[in-house]
N, C-alpha and C positions, 0 to 999 in steps of 0.2 A: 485744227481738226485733221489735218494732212497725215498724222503722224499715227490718226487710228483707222482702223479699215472701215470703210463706203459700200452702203447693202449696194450697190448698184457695181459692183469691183467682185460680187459673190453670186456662181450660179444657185439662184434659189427657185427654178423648174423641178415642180411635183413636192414640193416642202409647206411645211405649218410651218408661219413666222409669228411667232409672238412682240407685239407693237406695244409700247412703253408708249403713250398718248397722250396731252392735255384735255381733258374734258370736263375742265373745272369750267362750266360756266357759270356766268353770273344768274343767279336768281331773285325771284320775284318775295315778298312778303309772305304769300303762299306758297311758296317753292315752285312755281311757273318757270319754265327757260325766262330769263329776260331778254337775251343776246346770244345766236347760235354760232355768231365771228371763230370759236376755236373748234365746235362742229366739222366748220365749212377748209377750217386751216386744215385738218385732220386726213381730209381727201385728198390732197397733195398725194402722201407717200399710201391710201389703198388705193387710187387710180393706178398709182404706178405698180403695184403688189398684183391689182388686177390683170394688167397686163405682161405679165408673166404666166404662163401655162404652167397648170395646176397644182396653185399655190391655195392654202388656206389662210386666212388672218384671223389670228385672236387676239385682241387689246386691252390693255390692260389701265389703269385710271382710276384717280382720285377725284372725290366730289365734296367740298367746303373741306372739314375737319373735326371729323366725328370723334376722334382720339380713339379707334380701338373696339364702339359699340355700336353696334347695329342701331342705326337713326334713318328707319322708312321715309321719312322726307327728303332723303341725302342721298336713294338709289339713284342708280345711276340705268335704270330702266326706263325713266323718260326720253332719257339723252338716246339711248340704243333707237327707242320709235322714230325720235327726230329725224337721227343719223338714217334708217330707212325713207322717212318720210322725202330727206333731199336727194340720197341716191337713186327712188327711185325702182324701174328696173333692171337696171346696173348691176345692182348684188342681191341679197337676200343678207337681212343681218338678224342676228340672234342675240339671245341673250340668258347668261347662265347666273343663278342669284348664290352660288354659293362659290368663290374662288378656292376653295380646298376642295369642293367635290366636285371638280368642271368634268372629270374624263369621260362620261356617261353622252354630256354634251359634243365634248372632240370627239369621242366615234362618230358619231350622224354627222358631223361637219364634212358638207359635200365640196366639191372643188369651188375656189372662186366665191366662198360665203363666207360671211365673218362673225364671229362671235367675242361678242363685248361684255368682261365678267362682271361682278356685281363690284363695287366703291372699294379698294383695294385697302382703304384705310378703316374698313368695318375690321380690320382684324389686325389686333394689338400687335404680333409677330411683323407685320408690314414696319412699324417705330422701329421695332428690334432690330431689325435687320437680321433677323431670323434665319440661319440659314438650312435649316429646316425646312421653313416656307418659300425659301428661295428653291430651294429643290424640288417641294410641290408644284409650283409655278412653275419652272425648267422641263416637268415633264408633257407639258400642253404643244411644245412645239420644237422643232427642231435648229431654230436661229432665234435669235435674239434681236430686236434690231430698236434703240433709245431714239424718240423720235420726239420727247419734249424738254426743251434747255428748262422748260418752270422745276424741274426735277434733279437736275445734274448734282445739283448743291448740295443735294439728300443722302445721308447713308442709309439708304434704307433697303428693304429686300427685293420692292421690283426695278432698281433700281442697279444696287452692288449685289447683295448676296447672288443675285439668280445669274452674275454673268458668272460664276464659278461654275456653273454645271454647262458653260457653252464654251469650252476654252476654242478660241480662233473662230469663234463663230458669234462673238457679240458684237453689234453694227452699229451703227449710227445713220440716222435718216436723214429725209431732205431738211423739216421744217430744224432739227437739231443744225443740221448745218451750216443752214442760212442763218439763224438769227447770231449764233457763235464768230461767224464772218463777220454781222454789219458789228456786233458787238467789240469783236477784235478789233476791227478798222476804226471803229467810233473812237476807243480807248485807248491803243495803242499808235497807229496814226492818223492822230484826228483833224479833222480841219479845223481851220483856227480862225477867230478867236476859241480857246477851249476855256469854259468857264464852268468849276463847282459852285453848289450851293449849296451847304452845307448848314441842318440846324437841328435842332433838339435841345434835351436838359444837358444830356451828360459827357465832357469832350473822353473821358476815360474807355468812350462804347466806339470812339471814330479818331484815337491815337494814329493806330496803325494805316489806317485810312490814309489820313492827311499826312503823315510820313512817306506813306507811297506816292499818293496824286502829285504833291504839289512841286516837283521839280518838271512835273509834264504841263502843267496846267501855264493858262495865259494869266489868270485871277481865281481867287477863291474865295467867294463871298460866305461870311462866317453870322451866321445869326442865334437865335433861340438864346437858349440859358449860358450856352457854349459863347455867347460873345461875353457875357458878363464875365465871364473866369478870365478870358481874353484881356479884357477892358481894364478889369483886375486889377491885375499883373500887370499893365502900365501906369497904375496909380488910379483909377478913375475909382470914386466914391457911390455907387450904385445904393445907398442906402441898405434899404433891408432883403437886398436880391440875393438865393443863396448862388454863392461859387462854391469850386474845386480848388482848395490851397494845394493839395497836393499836385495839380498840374501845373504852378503856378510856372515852374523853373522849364516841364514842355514849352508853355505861352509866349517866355520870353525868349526860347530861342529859336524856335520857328519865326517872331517873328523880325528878330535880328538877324536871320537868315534870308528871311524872307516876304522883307514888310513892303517889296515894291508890289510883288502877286496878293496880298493878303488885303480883303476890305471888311471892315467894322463896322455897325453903327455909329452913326455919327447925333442920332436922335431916336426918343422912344414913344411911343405913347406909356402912360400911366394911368393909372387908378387910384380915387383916395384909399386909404385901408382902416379910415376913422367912417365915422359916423355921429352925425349930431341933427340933433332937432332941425337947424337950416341946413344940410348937409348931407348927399345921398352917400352911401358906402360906394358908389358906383360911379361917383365924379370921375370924368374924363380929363386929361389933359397933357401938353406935348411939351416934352421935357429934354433939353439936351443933354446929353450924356455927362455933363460938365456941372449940370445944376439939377441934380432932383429934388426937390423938396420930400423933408425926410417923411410927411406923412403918405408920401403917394408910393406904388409899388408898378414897377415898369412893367407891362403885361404884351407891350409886340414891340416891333421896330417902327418908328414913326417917317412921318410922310417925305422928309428929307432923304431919311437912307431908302424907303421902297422906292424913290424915283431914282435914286444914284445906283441902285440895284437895278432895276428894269430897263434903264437906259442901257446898261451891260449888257444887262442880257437878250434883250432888243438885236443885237449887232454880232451878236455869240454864234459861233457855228456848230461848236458840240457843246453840249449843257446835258451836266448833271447833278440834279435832282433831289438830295435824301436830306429830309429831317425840316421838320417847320421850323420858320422862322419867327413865331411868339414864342413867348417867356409862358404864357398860361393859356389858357381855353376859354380865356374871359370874352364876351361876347363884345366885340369891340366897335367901333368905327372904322373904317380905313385898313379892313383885316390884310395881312403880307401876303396870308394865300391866294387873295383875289389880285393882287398887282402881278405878284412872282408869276401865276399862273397865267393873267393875259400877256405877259411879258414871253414868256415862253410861245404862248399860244403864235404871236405876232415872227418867234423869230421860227416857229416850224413855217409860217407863208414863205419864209424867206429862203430854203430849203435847209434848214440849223436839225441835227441830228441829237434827240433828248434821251438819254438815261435815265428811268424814273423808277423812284422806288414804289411800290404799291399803291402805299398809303395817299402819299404826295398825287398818285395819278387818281384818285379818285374823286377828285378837284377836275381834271379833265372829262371835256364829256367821251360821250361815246367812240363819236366819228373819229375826235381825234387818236385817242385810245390806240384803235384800230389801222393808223397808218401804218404804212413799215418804216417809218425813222423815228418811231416813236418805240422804246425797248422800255419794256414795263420788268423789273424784276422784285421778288422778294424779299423780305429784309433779311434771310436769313445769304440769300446767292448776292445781292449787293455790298454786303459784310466779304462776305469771301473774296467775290473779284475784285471790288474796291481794294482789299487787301495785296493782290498780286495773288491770294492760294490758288491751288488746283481746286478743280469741281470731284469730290469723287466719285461720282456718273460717269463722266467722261475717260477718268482713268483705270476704270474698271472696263471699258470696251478694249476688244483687241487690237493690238498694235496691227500698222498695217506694215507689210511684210518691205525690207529695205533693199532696195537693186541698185547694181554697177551700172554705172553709165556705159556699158558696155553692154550689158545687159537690157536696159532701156532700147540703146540704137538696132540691137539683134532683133529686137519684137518692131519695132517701127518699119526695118524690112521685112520682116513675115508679113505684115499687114500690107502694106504695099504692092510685094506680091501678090497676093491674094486676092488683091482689089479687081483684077480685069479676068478671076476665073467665072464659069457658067454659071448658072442657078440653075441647080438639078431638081429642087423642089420648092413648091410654093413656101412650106415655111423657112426652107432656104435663102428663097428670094427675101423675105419679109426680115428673114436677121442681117442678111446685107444691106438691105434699104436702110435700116435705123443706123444713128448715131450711135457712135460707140462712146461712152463716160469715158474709160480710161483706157489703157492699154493693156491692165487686166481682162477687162472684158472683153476686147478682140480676144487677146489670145484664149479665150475660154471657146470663143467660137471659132475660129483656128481648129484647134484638141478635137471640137464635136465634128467639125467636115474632113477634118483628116483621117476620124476613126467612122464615119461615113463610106470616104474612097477608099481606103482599104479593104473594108468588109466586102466593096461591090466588086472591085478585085479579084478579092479571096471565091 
């Protein structure tokens, strides 16, 4: 994130910023908040918006995935009440139902209040990547500033299009920048043991995945339908399980490359797939990889490989997360995702750093959810970064501006200097007190007291 500009590196006193937000919460059967946790994440960056002199915030947010058409149980006018309800009287928050017609709204937007538009994805142009819509959008505020990594992964208009009408003025926020850190640091240099876990039907959807991961990785545990192509390809006779022949020649050199990181089932459970008079279609039974008997159909990984799995990952210090590890959705005994997940559960006590994909985390409860070394993403943004790609969110904000080291040490003594003059006035004093983020920022404040003493001067 170093490499794009930091709303806090940008004077934005007496400015509309428009906030790019998470405000996907979970909801109830009736469509009730269930959980206000990204609510409450959210006040990070308007706390700190608020505390800037007279700024407006307008945010922007998606709610489930309406595809396009207005679905009244998906507004996002409950969430606006909440968001009052925690802030309080702090701010005053609003709420506009129509995102092409908000400018009615922005006029009456008083200093210091915020206005929250209606579910960004009621409107098909938001897919598009519209830039159109992205223009409409662009004209509510005067900065730009991506404040949710759930979104980076998106082409889409509140996303890409709209940083085209901010050039050098599209930002990125706190909660964007933290999670993008622990996720860099998780991935990139991870504590170790580093262990994937890797499962689904199809190995063709997580090629490029395991081509990237696995020369960083400590182990990479391979389940679901993707061990069988695996298993395959070194002879093993899985009966009537479907594979991939066409991976076949991937299988075998991954793992001739790399069969000391790579773990397989060593055991499955199965299911009969006959049925007779003495005989449920439903018969259970644990079958080694070596012997299945041709009427039964392997349906998870059995108790051998989830305890040689969980012991792993018991001991793992980054662990990630994508794709179940049955072969079907049959209602089993001894299910992978109840081992795999207290296995996990056991190594977060231990302080182990989780990458989860979605799906996989909704097996986790709540609390855990909700830690910060727990990184929940997407199946569409876990495809991409697993991959090595860019976010194109994040490549769509502005570059942050490149200086000489010489350049650098020049500002470090202006700051310096500066540090032992008076405080001519209270909000003087009050920008000297605070910490400065960066050395952009001094020197912004530098620029405003030098063009201060001059004037008193003159």
């Amino acid at each position: 994130m170093n490499s794009k500009l930091y709303y806090k590196n940008v004077d934005l006193q007496g400015q509309s910023v428009i906030v790019r937000v998470d405000l996907d919460v979970p909801l109830t059967a009736d469509f009730k908040i269930e959980d206000n946790t990204r609510i409450r994440k959210v006040l990070l960056i308007i706390e700190q918006l608020l505390n800037i002199q007279g700024t407006k915030i307008i945010l922007i947010s998606h709610l489930g995935n309406p595809n396009g058409t207005i679905q009244p149980e998906l507004s996002l006018k409950p969430v606006a009440d909440e968001l009052q309800r925690i802030l309080g009287d702090r701010a005053k928050v609003k709420f506009s139902p129509d995102c092409m017609n908000a400018n009615n709204d922005i006029k009456v937007l008083e200093v210091h209040e915020i206005l929250l538009l209606e579910n960004i994805r009621f409107y098909k142009e938001e897919q598009d990547n519209s830039m159109f819509f992205g223009k409409i959008l662009s004209q509510y505020g005067q900065f730009y500033i991506n404040d949710d990594f759930a979104s980076v992964h998106l082409k889409v208009a509140s996303v890409v299009s709209i940083t085209q009408f901010f050039p050098g003025k599209s930002l990125y926020g706190d909660n964007l920048k933290n999670e993008a850190q622990i996720l860099s640091q998780a991935y990139q240099t991870p504590s170790r043991p580093f262990v994937a876990v890797l499962g689904g039907a199809r190995i063709t959807e997580k090629i490029n995945i395991m081509k990237n991961m696995i020369k960083g990785l400590d182990k990479m545990i391979i389940g679901g339908g993707m061990s069988s192509t695996f298993l395959w390809s070194m002879g093993k006779d899985l009966g009537q399980v479907s594979v991939q022949p066409n991976c076949q020649s991937f299988c075998k050199q991954l793992l001739e490359q790399f069969k000391h990181k790579i773990l397989l089932p060593s055991d499955y459970y199965a299911t009969s797939n006959q049925s007779s008079t003495n005989q449920s279609s439903n018969e259970q039974a644990v079958c080694s990889i070596d012997k299945i008997p041709i009427r039964y159909d392997p349906t998870d990984i059995g108790p051998i490989s989830q305890e040689q799995f969980s012991s792993i990952i018991r001991t793992a210090k980054t662990i990630v997360l994508y794709g179940q590890l049955q072969l079907s959705q049959s209602d089993i005994q001894g299910s992978s995702a109840q081992s795999i997940t207290q296995a996990a559960i056991e190594a977060l006590k231990q302080g182990a750093t989780i990458i989860v994909n979605e799906n996989e985390a909704q097996s986790l409860n709540s609390k855990v959810r909700n830690l910060s070394n727990v990184i929940i993403m997407s199946e569409e943004s876990m495809q991409t970064y697993l991959q090595g790609l860019p976010f194109p969110g994040i490549e769509a904000l502005t570059d942050a501006p490149v200086e000489s080291e010489d350049e650098e040490n020049e500002k470090e003594v202006e700051i310096k200097k500066h540090r032992g003059r008076p405080r001519k006035t209270l909000d003087n004093e009050f920008k000297i007190n605070q910490q400065f983020d960066s050395i952009d920022a001094a020197e912004i404040f530098l620029q405003e007291l030098q063009q201060q003493e001059n004037h008193a001067i003159a």
